[in-house]
PDB file of N, CA, C and O in Angstrom, chain B, residues numbered from 101:
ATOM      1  N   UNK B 101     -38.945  27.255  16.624  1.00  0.00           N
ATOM      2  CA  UNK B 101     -37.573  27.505  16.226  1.00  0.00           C
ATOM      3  C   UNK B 101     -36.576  26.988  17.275  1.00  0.00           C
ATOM      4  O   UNK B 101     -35.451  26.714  16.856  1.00  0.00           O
ATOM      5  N   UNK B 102     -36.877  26.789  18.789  1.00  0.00           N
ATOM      6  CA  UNK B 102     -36.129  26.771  19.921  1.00  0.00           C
ATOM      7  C   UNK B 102     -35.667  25.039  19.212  1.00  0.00           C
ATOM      8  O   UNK B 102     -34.489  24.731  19.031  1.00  0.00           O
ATOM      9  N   UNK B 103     -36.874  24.060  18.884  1.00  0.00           N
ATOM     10  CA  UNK B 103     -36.077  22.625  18.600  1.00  0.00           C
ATOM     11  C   UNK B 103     -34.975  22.208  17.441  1.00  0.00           C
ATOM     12  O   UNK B 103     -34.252  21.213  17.470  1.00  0.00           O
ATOM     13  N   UNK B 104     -35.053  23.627  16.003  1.00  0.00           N
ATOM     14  CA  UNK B 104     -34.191  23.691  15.438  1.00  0.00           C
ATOM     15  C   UNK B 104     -33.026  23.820  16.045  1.00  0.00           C
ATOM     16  O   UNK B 104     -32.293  22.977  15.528  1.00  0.00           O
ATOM     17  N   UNK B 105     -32.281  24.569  17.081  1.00  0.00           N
ATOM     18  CA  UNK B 105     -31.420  25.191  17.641  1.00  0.00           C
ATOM     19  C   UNK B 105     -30.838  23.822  18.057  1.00  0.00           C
ATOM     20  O   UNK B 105     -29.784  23.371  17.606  1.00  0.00           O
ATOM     21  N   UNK B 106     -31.616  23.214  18.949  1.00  0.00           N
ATOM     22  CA  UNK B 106     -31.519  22.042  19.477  1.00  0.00           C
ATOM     23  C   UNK B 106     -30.865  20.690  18.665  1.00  0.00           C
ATOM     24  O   UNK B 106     -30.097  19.755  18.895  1.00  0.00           O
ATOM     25  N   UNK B 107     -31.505  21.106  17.814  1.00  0.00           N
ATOM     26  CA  UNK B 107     -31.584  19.230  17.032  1.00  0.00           C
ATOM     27  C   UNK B 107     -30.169  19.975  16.265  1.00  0.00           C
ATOM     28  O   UNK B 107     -29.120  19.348  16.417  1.00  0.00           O
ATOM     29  N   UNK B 108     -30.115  20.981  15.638  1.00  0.00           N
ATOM     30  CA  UNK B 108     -28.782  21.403  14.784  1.00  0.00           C
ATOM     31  C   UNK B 108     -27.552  21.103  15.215  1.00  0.00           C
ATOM     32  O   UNK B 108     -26.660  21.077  14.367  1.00  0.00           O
ATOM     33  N   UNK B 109     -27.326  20.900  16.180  1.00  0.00           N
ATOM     34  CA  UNK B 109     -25.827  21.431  16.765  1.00  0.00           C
ATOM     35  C   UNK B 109     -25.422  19.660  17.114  1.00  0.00           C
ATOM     36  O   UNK B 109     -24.230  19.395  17.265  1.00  0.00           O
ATOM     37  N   UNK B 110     -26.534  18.442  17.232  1.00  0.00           N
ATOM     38  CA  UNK B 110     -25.680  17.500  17.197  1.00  0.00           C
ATOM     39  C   UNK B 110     -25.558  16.650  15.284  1.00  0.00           C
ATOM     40  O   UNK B 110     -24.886  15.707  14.867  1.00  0.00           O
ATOM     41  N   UNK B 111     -26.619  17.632  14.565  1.00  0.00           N
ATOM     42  CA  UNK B 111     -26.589  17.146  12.967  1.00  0.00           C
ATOM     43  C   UNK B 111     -25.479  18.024  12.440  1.00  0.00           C
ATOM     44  O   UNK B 111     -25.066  17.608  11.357  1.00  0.00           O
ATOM     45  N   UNK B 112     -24.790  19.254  12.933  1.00  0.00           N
ATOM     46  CA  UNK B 112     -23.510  19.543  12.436  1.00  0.00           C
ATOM     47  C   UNK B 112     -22.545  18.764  13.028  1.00  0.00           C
ATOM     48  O   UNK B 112     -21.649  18.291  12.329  1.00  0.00           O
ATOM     49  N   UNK B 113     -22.597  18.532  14.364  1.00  0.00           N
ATOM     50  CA  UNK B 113     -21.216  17.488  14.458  1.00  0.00           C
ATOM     51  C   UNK B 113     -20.960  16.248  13.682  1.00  0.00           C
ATOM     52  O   UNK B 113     -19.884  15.754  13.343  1.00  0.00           O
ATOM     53  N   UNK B 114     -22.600  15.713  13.403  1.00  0.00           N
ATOM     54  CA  UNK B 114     -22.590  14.318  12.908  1.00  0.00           C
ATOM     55  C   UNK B 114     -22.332  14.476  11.404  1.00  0.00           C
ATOM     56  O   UNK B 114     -21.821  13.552  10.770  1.00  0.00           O
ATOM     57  N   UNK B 115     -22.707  15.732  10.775  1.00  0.00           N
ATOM     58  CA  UNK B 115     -22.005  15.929   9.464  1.00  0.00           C
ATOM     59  C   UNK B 115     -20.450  16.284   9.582  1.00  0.00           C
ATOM     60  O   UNK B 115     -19.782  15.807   8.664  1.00  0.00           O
ATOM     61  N   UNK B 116     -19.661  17.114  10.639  1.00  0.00           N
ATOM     62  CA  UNK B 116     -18.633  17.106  10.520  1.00  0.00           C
ATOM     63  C   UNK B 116     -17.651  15.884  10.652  1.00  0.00           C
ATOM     64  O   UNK B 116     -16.656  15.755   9.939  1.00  0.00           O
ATOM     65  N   UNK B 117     -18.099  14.838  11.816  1.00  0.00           N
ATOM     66  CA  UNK B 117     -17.499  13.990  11.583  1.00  0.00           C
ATOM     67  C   UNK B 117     -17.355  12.982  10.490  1.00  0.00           C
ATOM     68  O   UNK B 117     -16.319  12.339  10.317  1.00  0.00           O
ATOM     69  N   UNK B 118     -18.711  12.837   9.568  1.00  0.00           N
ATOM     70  CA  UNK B 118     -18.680  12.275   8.449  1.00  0.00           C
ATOM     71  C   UNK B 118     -17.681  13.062   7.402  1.00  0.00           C
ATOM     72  O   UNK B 118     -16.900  12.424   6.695  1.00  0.00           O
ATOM     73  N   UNK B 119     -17.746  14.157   7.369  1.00  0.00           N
ATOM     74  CA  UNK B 119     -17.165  14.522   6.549  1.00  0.00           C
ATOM     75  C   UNK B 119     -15.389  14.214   6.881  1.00  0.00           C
ATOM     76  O   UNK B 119     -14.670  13.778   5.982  1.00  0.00           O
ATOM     77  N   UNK B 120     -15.009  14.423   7.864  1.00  0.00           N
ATOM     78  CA  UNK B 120     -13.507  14.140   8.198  1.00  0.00           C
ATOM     79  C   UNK B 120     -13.167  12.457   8.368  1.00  0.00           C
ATOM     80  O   UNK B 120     -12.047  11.946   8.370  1.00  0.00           O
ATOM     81  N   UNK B 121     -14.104  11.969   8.467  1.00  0.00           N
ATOM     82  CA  UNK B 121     -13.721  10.447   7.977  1.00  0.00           C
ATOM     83  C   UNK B 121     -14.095   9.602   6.823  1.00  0.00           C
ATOM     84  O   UNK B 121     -13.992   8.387   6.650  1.00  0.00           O
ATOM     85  N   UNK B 122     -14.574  10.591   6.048  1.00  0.00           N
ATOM     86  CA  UNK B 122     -14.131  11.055   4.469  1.00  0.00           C
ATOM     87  C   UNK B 122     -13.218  11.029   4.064  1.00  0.00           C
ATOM     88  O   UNK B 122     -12.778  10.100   3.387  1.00  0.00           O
ATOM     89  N   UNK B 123     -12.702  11.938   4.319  1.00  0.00           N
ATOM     90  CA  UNK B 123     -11.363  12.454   4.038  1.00  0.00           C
ATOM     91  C   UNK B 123     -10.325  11.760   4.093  1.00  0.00           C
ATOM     92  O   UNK B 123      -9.441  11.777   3.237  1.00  0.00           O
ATOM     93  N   UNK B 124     -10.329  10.974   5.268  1.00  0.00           N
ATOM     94  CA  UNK B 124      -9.156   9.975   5.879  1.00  0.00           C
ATOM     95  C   UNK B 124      -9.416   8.736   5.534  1.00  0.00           C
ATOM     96  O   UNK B 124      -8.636   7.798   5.704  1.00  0.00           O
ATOM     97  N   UNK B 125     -10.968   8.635   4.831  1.00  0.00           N
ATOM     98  CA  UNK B 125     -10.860   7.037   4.331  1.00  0.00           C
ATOM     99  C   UNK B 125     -10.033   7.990   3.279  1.00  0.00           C
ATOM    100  O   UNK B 125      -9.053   8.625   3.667  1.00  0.00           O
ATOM    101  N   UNK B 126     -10.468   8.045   1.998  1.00  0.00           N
ATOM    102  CA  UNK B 126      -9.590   9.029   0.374  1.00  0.00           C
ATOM    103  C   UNK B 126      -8.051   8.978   1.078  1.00  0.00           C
ATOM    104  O   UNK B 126      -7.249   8.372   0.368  1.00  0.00           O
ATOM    105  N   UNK B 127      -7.580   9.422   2.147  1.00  0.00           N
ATOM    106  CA  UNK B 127      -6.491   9.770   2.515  1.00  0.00           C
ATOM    107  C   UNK B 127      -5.657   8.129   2.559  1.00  0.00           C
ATOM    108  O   UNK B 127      -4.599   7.856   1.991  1.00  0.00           O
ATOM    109  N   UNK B 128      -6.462   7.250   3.366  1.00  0.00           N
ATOM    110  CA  UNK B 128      -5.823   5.943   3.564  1.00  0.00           C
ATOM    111  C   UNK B 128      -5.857   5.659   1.981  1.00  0.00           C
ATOM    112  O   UNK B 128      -4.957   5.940   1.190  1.00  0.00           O
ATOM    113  N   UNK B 129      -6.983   5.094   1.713  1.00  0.00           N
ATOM    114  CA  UNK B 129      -6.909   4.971   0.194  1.00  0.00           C
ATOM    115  C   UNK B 129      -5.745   5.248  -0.606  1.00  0.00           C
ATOM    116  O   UNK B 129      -5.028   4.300  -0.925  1.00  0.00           O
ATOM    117  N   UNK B 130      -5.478   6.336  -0.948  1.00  0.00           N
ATOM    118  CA  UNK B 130      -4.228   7.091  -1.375  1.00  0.00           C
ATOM    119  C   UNK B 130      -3.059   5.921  -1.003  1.00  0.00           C
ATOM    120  O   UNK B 130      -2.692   4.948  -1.661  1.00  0.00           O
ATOM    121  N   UNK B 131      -2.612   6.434   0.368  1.00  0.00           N
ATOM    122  CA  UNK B 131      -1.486   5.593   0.885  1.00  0.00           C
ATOM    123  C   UNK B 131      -1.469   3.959   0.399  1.00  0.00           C
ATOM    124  O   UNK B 131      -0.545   3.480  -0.258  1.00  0.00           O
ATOM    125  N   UNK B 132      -2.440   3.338   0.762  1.00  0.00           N
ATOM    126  CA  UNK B 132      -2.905   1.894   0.005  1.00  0.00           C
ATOM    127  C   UNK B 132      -2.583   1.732  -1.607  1.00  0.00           C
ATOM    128  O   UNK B 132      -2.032   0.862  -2.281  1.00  0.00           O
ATOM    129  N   UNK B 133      -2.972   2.533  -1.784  1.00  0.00           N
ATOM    130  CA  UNK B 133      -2.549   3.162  -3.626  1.00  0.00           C
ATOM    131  C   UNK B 133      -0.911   2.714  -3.788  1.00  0.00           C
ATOM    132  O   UNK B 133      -0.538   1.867  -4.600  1.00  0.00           O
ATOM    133  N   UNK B 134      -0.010   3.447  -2.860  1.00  0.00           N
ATOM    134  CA  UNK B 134       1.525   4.190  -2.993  1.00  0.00           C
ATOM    135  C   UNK B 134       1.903   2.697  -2.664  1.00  0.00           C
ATOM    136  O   UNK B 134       2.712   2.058  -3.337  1.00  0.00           O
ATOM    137  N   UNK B 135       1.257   2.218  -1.593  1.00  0.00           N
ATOM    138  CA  UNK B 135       2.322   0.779  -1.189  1.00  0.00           C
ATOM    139  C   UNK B 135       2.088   0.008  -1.964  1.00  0.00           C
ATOM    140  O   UNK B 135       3.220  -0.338  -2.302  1.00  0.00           O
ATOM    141  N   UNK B 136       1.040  -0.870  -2.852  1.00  0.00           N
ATOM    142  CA  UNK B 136       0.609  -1.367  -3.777  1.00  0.00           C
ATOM    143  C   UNK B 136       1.522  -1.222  -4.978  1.00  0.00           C
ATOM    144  O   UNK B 136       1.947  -2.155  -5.660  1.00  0.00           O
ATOM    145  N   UNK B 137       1.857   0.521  -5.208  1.00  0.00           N
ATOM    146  CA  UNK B 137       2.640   0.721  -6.664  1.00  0.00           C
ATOM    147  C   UNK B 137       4.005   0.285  -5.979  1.00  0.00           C
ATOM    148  O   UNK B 137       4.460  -0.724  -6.516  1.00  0.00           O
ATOM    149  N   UNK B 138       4.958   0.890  -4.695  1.00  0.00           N
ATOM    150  CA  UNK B 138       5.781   0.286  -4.350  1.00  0.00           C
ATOM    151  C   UNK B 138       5.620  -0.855  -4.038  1.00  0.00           C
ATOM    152  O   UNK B 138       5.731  -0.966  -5.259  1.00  0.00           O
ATOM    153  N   UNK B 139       5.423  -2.141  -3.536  1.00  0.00           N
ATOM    154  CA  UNK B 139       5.357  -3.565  -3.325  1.00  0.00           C
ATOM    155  C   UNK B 139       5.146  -4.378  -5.210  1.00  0.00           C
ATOM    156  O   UNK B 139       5.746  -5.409  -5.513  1.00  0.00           O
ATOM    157  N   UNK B 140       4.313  -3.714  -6.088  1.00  0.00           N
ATOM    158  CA  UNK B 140       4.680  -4.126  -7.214  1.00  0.00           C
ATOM    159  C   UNK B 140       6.179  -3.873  -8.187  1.00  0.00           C
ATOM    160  O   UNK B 140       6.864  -4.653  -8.848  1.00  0.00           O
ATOM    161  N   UNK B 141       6.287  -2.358  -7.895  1.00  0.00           N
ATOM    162  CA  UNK B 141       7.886  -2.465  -8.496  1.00  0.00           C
ATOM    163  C   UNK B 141       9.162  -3.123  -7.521  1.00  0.00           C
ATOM    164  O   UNK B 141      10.306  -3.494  -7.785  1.00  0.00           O
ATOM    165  N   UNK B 142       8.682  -3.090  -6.777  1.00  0.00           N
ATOM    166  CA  UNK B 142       9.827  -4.004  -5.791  1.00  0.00           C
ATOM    167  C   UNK B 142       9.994  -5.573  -6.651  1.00  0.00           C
ATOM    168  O   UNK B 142      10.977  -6.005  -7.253  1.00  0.00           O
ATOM    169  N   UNK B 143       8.504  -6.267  -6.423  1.00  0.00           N
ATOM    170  CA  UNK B 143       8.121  -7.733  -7.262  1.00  0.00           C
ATOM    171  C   UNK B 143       9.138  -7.836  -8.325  1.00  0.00           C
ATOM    172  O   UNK B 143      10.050  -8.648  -8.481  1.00  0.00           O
ATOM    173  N   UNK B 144       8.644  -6.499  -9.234  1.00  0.00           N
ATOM    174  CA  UNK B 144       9.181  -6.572 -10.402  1.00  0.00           C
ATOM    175  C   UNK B 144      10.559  -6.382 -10.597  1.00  0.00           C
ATOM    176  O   UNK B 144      11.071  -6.770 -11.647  1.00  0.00           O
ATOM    177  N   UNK B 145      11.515  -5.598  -9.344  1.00  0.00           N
ATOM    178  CA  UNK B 145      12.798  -5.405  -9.464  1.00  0.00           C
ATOM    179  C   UNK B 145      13.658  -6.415  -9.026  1.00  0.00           C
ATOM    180  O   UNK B 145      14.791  -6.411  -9.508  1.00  0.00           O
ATOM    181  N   UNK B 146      13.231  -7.662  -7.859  1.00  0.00           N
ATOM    182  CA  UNK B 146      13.153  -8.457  -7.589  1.00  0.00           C
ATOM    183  C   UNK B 146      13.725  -9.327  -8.686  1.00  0.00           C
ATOM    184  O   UNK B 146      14.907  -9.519  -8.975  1.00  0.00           O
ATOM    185  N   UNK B 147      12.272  -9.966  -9.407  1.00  0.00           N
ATOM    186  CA  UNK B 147      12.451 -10.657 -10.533  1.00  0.00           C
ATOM    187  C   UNK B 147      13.345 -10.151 -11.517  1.00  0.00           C
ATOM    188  O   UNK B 147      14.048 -11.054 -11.972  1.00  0.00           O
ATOM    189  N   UNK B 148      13.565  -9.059 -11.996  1.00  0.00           N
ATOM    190  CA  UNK B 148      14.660  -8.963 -12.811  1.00  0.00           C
ATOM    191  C   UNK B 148      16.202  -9.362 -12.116  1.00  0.00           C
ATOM    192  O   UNK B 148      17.119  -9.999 -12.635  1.00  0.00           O
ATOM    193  N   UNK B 149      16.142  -8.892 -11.083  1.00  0.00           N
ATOM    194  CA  UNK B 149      17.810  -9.090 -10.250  1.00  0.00           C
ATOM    195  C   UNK B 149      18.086 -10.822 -10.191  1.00  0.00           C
ATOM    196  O   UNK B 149      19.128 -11.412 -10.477  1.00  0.00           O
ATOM    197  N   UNK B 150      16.807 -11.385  -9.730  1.00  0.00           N
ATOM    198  CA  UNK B 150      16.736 -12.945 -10.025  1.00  0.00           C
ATOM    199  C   UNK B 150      17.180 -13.323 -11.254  1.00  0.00           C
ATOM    200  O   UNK B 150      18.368 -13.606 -11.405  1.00  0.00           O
ATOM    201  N   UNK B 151      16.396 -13.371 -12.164  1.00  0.00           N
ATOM    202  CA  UNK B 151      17.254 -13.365 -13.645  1.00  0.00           C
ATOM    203  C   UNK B 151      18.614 -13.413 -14.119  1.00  0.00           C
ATOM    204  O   UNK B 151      19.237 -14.330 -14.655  1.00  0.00           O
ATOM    205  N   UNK B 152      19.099 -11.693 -13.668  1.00  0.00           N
ATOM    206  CA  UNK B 152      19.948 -11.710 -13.977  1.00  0.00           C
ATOM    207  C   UNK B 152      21.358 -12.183 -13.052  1.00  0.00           C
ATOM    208  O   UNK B 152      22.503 -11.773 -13.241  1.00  0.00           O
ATOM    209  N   UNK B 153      20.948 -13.066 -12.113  1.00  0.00           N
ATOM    210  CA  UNK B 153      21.833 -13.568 -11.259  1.00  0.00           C
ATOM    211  C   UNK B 153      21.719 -14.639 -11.313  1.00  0.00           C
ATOM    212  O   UNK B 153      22.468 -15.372 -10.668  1.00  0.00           O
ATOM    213  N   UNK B 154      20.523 -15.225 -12.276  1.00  0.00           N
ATOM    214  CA  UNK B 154      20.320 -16.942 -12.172  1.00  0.00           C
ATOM    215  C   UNK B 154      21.384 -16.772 -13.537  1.00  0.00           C
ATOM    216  O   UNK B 154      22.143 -17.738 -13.458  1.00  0.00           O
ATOM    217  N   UNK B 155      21.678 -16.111 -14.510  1.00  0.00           N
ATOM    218  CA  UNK B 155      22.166 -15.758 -16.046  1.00  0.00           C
ATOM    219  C   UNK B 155      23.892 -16.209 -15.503  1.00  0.00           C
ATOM    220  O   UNK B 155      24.602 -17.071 -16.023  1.00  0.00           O
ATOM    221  N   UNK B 156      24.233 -15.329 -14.330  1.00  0.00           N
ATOM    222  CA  UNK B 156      24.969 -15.208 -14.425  1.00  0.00           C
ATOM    223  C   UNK B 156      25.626 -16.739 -13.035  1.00  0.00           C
ATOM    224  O   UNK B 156      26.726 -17.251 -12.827  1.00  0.00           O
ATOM    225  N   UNK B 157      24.731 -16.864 -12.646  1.00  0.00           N
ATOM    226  CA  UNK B 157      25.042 -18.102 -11.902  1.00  0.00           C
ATOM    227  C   UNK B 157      25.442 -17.771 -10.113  1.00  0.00           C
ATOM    228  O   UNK B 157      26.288 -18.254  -9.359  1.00  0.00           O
ATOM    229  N   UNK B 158      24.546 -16.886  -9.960  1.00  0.00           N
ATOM    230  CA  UNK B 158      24.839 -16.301  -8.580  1.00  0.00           C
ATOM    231  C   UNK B 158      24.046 -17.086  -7.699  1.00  0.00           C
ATOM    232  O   UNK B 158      22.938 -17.464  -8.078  1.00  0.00           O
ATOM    233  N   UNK B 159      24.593 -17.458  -6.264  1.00  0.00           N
ATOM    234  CA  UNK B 159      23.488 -17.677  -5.497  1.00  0.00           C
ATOM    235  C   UNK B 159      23.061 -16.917  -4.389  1.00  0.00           C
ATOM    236  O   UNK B 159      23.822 -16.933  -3.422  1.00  0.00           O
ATOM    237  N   UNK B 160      21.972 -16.221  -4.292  1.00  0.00           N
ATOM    238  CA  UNK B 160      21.634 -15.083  -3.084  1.00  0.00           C
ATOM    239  C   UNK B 160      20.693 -15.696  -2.208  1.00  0.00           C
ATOM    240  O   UNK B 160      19.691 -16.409  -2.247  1.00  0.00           O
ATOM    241  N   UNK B 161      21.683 -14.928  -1.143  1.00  0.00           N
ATOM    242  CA  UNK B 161      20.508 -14.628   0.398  1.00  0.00           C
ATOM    243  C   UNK B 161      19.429 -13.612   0.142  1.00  0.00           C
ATOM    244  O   UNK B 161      19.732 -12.436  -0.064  1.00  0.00           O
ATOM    245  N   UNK B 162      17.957 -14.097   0.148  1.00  0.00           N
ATOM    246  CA  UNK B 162      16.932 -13.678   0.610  1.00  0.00           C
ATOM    247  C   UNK B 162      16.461 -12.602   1.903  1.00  0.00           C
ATOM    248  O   UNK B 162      16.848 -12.961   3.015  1.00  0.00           O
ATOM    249  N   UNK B 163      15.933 -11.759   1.861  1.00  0.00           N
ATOM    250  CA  UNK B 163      15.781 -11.197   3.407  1.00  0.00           C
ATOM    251  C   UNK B 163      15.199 -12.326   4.442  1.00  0.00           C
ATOM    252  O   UNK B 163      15.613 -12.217   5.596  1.00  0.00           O
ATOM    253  N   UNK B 164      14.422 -13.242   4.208  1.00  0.00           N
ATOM    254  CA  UNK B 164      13.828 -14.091   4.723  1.00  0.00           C
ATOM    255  C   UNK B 164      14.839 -15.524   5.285  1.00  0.00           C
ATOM    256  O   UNK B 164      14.375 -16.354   6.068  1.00  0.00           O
ATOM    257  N   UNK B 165      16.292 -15.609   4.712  1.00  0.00           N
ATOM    258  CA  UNK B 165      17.179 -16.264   5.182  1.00  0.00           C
ATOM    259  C   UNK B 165      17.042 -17.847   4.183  1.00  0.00           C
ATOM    260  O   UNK B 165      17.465 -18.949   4.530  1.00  0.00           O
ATOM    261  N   UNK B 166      16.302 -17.489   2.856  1.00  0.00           N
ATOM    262  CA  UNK B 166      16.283 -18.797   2.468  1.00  0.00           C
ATOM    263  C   UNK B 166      17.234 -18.790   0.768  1.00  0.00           C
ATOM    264  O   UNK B 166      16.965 -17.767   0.137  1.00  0.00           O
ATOM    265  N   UNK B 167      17.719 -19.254   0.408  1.00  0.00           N
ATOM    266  CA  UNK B 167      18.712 -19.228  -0.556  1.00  0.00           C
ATOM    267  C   UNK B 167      17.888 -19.390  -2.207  1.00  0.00           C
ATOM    268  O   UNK B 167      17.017 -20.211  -2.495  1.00  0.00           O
ATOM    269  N   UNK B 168      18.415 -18.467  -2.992  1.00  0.00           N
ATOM    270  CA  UNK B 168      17.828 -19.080  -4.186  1.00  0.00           C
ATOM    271  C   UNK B 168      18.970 -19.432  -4.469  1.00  0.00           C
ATOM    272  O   UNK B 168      20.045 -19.106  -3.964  1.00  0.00           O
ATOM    273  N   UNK B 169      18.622 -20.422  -5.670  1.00  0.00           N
ATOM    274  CA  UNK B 169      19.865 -20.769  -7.052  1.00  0.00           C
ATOM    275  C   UNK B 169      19.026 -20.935  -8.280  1.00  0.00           C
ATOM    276  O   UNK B 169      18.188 -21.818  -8.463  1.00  0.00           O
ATOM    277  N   UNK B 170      19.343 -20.021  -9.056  1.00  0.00           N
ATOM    278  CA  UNK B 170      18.484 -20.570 -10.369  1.00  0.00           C
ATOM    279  C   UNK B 170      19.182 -20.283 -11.325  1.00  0.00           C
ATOM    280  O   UNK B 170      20.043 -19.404 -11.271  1.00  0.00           O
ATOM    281  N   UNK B 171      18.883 -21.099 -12.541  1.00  0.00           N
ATOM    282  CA  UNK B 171      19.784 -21.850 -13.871  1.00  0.00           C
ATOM    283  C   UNK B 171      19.940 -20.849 -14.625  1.00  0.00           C
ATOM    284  O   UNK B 171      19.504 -19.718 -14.410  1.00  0.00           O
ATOM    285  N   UNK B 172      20.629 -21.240 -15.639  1.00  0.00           N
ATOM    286  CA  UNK B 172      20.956 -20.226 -16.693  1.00  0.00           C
ATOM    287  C   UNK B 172      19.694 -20.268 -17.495  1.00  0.00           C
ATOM    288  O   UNK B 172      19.165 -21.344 -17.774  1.00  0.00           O
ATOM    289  N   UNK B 173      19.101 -18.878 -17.948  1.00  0.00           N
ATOM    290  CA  UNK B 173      18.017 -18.988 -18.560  1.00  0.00           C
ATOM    291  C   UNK B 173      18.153 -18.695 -20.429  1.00  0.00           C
ATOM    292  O   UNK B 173      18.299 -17.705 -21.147  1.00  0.00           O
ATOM    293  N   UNK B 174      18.012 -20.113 -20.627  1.00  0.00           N
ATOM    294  CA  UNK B 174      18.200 -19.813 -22.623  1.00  0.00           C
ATOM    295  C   UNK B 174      17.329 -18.696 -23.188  1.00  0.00           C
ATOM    296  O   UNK B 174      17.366 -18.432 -24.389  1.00  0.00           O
TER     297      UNK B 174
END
């Protein structure tokens, strides 16, 4: 029984740490999830504002410092 005692106490740490970096992969995951759904509706809000500024004949600054111009769309 004395090597149970022994061998236990570093197979609970090695299960506890598995288990808490578990958790925090699921946890990153998650977050990866949220920026993904934000960075796609951004895309998508993006492209509509494009549109409707190419419609209307606007030309915008980019965050990136490069200019669009785009046509009137039939």
């Amino acid at each position: 029984m004395e090597w149970f005692k022994e061998w236990a106490k570093p197979a609970v740490v090695i299960v506890a740490i598995g288990l808490i970096a578990n958790c925090q992969n699921h946890r990153f995951d998650a977050i990866d999830s949220r920026l993904k759904t934000i960075d796609d509706r951004t895309f998508e809000m993006n492209t509509r504002l494009s549109r409707i500024e190419g419609n209307l004949g606007i030309t915008v600054n980019v965050p990136n410092n490069e200019t669009l111009t785009t046509g009137i769309v039939k």
